[in-house]
C-alpha positions, 0 to 999 in steps of 0.5 A, a space after each residue: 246713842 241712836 235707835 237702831 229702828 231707824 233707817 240709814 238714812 236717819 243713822 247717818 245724821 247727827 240729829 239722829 243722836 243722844 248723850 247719856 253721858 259724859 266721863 272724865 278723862 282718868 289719864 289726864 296728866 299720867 299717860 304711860 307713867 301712871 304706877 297704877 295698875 291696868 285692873 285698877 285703872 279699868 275699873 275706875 272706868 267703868 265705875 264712871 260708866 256705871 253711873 250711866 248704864 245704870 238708866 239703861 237697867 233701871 229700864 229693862 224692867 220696861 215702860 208704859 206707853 201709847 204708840 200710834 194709839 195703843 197702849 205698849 209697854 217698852 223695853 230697850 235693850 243695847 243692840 250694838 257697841 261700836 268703837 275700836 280694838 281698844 274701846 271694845 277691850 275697855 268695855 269687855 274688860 279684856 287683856 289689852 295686850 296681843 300676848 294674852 291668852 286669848 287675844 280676840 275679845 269675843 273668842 277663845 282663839 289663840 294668838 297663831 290662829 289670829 291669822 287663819 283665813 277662815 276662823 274655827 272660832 269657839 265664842 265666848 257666852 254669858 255662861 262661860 263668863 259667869 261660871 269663870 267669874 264664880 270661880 274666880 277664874 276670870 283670868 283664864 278668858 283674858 278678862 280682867 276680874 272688875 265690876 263690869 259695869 255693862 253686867 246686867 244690862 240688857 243685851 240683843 245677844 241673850 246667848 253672848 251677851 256682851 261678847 255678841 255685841 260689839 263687831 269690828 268696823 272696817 274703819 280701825 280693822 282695814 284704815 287704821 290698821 291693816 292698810 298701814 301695816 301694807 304700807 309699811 312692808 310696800 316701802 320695805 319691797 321698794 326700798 330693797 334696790 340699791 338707790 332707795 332713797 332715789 326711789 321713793 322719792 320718785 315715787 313719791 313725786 308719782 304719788 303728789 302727781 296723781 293725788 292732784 289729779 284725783 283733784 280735778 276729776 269729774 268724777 267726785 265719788 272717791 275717798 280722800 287722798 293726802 300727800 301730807 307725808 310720803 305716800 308709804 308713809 302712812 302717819 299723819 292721815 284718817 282712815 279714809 285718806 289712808 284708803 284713798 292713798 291706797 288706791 292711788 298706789 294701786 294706780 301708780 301700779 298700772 303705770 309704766 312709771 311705776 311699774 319701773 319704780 317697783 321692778 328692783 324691788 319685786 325682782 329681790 323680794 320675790 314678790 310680783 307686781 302682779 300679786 300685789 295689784 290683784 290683792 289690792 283690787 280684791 281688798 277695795 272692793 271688799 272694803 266697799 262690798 261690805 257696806 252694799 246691801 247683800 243677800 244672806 246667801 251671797 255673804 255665805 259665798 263670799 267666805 272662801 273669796 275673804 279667806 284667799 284675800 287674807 292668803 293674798 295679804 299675807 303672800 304679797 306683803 309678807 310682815 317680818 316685824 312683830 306678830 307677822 300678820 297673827 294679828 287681832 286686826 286681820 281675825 277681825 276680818 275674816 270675822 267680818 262675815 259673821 258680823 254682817 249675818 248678825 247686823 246686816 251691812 257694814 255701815 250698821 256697825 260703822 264707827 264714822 258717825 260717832 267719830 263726827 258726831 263727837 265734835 259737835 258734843 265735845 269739841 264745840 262745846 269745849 269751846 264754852 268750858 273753862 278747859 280745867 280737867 276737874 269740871 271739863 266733862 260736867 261742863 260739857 254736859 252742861 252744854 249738851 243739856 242746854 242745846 238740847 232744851 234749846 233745840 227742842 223749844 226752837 222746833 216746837 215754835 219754829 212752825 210760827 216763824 215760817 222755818 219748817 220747810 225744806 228746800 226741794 230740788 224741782 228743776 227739770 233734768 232736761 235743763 242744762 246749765 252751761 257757763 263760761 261762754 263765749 262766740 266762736 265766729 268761723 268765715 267762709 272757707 275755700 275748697 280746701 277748708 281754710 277761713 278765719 277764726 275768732 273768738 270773744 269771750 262774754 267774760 271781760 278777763 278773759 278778753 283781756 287775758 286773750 285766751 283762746 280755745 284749743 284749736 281742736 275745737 275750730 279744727 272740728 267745726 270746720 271739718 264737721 261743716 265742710 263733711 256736710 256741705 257747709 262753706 259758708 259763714 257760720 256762728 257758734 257759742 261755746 261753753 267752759 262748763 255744764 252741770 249735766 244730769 246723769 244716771 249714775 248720780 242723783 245731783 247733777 254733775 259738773 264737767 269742765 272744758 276750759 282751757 283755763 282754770 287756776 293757772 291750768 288747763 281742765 278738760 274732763 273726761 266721760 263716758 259716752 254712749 254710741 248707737 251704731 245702728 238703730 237696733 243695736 245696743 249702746 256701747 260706750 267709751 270713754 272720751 274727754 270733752 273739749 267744748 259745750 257748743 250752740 249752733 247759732 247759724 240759721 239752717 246749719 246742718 246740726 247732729 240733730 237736724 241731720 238725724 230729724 232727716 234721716 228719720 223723714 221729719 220736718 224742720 224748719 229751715 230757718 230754725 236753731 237747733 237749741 240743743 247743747 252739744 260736746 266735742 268729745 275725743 274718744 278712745 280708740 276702742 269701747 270699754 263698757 262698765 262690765 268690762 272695767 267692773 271685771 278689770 278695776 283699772 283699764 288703760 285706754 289711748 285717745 284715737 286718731 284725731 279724723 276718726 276720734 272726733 265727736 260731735 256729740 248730744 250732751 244727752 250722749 254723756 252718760 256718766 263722769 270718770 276717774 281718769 289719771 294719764 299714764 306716766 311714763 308712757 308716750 302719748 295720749 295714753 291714760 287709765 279708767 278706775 272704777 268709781 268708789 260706789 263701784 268697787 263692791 262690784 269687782 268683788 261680786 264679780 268675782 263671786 260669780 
């Protein structure tokens, strides 16, 4: 339990949360061959919940206080109930079952309607609830006649009541739900060929590659992915990697090793790989929209492009099994407009929290129990209580001790903190730019080891120091690694340009900006990084000291330049951020190596990326995604 007065911020931390109580597990050792019947068993539930939402009404009467120095009188009410399907059809006392009158637990939509990507919906309101309970007729809304024990409990809803209080959450309508029915008939369209197990296997082994990529991105903010189990195979995973492994399939889409895998399959099925990329991109950046702050008027625009998403799930992942896709889980998204009118975002509404604040108020404190079922959940109140009191002590004196004090990040962003360094000597060269080259690495393993650069990486510093006249010795520090501080990230970011980490080599890629002209605007590309370097030769023609000549300024000859630069390998072409919002995934192909070769400011790299090479086609070819904080803008860009 949380209040809904505090900000998001302070939602989304555990110690934002109480208890009100714990229940005993009442299925322990039935399971499905408990002879009692679903009435009895669910009223049994909520004559355990009653006892606690009995304080919550004792209190609707409201309390004297005195806040911020004026006496008040206060009156709580229950504003939201998040939790699954299920929890809510529990807590609602509805039919647990898709073959109910009324399957929708706050509407009276009937099963063929479940589907409809608009939903006509008539909601259920407390007088209807309480005009079928008088006749006895709770039946023929699909509720089970119990004592509810959430009767008489105050409500934000005073018109629906309970029934306006308990939104679906994209995380068990989209991850647990939706997304696993996709994945099922996505292996049903590849295994359509005539050597199915050949193809998902392949396929497969694309997916193990692209989840270890994922890995070893300088881009971090993407959902988690899992190879546990094949990748169509959606068991065996959270919410969140069931998300992450859907957008990993969408990249294996782009590939052309992919795009083989699935061309039998599409060719049989009738489907296009087209029309299933499409809908994929559309429903991940929905799944993100939903958790942006959006203006009442954008949610009201965004109805027709939720139901043509709905059309696109049905169209391009036809179900043959069950229901089809007339299913709670899919009214529950294109209900899920209305849900944000009500409460705002979808994060409001989230049932992630909960998920991670249950282990710390029953998991951990199962560990102090005896684990015996008849004194489990007591105990574990017990528990709860008692670091409560603790909790509440500690804070109270920790003020004497020193401890109430945060840490605060106070270095300055212009510092650069690069690592792995190592001198990159380079001797004179003759009229055609051949001279020796050494290196030696401050870490003594990697002495040892000789490990060396890429030889991009001298090829380019003695190019740049032959094009501005330099034929003389010279000295450079180079670097493995940099944390940078870019806009797009309050922390700072970690890039990788070593030629060996675990085994392997790790050049990160970015974007970088380029000004053509001084009055022109920046344009970006992608580019990977090859090095961080330091000029360390006194006079040396650096970017920066030919730039401070252009401009007419003086330095001194003698002089370094302290800044930290980058040899970055660009693209061929540019790609802004607007074009790859409107596009999700573009490919790109590094560019020739006399005219794709930077050396660069490390001021110059302006964001990481998500980067995956494109298997299956020859040469330095790879695809951009859009970062996961992104995605809610490919699905505004199509609003507009």
């Amino acid at each position: 339990m949380t209040f809904s007065f505090f900000n998001e911020r302070a939602r989304g931390s555990d110690a934002f949360y109480g208890v009100l109580g714990y229940i005993p597990n009442l299925t322990y050792g039935l399971g499905k061959s408990s002879i009692k019947d679903p009435r009895d068993k669910l009223q049994d539930e909520h004559n355990c919940l009653k006892l606690i939402t009995d304080q919550i009404r004792e209190l609707a009467v409201g309390f004297e206080t005195n806040v911020l120095g004026r006496n008040v009188i206060i009156k709580p009410w229950i504003h939201i109930i998040a939790g699954d399907t299920s929890g809510h059809n529990n807590i609602i006392g509805q039919f647990n079952s898709s073959n109910s009158m009324y399957p929708y637990r706050d509407c009276t939509c009937c099963l063929s309607q479940m589907s409809d990507p608009i939903p006509q919906c008539n909601l259920i309101t407390m007088s209807d609830f309480h005009a079928a309970k008088a006749d006895n007729c709770l039946h023929n809304l699909s509720l089970h006649s119990i004592d509810n024990a959430f009767e008489n409990v105050p409500f934000g809803d005073l018109v629906h009541g309970i029934f306006g209080c308990v939104p679906a959450e994209m995380l068990h309508v989209s991850g647990n739900g939706i997304m696993q029915y996709q994945l099922d008939v996505v292996n049903a369209i590849i295994s359509s060929g005539t050597n199915k197990r050949d193809t998902l296997h392949r396929l497969d082994v694309l997916h193990q590659n692209l989840v270890k990529d994922a890995s070893l991105q300088s881009e971090r903010d993407m959902p988690r992915t899992s190879d546990r189990n094949g990748v169509t195979d959606g068991t065996k995973m959270s919410a969140s990697e069931r998300v992450g492994n859907l957008f990993l399939l969408l990249c294996a889409m782009h590939t052309e090793t992919g795009k083989g895998l699935f061309a039998t399959g599409c060719s049989e099925s009738g489907i296009t790989l087209q029309q299933m990329k499409d809908c994929l991109k559309l429903q991940l950046g929905f799944e993100q929209w939903v958790n942006d702050s959006n203006a009442l008027s954008d949610i009201d625009r965004a109805q027709p492009l939720l139901a043509d998403l709905i059309i696109r799930i049905k169209t391009s992942f036809p179900r043959s099994t069950g229901n089809q896709w007339c299913l709670p889980k899919i009214h529950s998204l294109s209900k899920m407009l209305h849900y944000m009118r009500n409460f705002g975002k979808a994060k409001n509404f989230s049932g992630q929290v909960g998920e991670r604040v249950l282990k710390s108020i029953v998991k951990d404190h199962a560990q102090q129990t005896q684990r015996r079922v008849n004194v489990f959940a007591s105990q574990c109140a017990e528990c709860e209580f008692e670091s409560f009191v603790i909790q509440y002590a500690y804070n109270d004196i920790s003020n004497c001790f020193g401890e109430q004090y945060h840490l605060q990040q106070n270095a300055s962003p212009e510092i650069v903190n690069a690592r792995g360094k190592h001198v990159i000597s380079l001797s004179a060269c003759d009229h055609r730019g051949r001279g020796d080259c050494t290196v030696a690495w401050s870490d003594r393993t990697r002495g040892s080891t000789q490990t060396s650069v890429h030889e991009l990486i001298t090829h380019t510093l003695r190019t740049y120091a032959i094009s501005n006249g330099w034929n003389l010795p010279f000295v450079v520090h180079g670097f493995t690694s940099a944390y940078i501080n870019v806009e797009s990230t309050d922390k700072a970011v970690l890039f990788h340009a070593n030629p060996l980490v675990y085994g392997s080599e790790r050049y990160h890629f970015c974007m970088v900006e380029f000004c053509d002209d001084g009055d022109a605007p920046q344009r970006t590309c992608p580019a990977r990084i090859m090095s961080f370097i330091k000029f360390a030769t006194e006079g040396f023609p650096t970017p920066e000291r030919a730039k401070l000549n252009q401009e007419q300024e003086s330095m001194s000859t003698g002089a370094l330049d302290n800044n930290l630069y980058a040899i970055v390998h660009t693209s061929e072409e540019y790609l802004s951020w607007d074009e790859l919002e409107m596009s999700f995934i573009s490919s790109f192909c590094l560019g020739d190596l006399r005219s794709c070769v930077y050396v660069v400011n490390v001021e110059s790299i302006s964001d990481p990326l998500f980067v995956c090479p494109n298997y299956g086609k020859q040469g330095l070819h790879y695809l951009c995604c859009l970062p996961y904080r992104k995605w809610g803008k490919y699905f505004r860009k199509q609003l507009n």
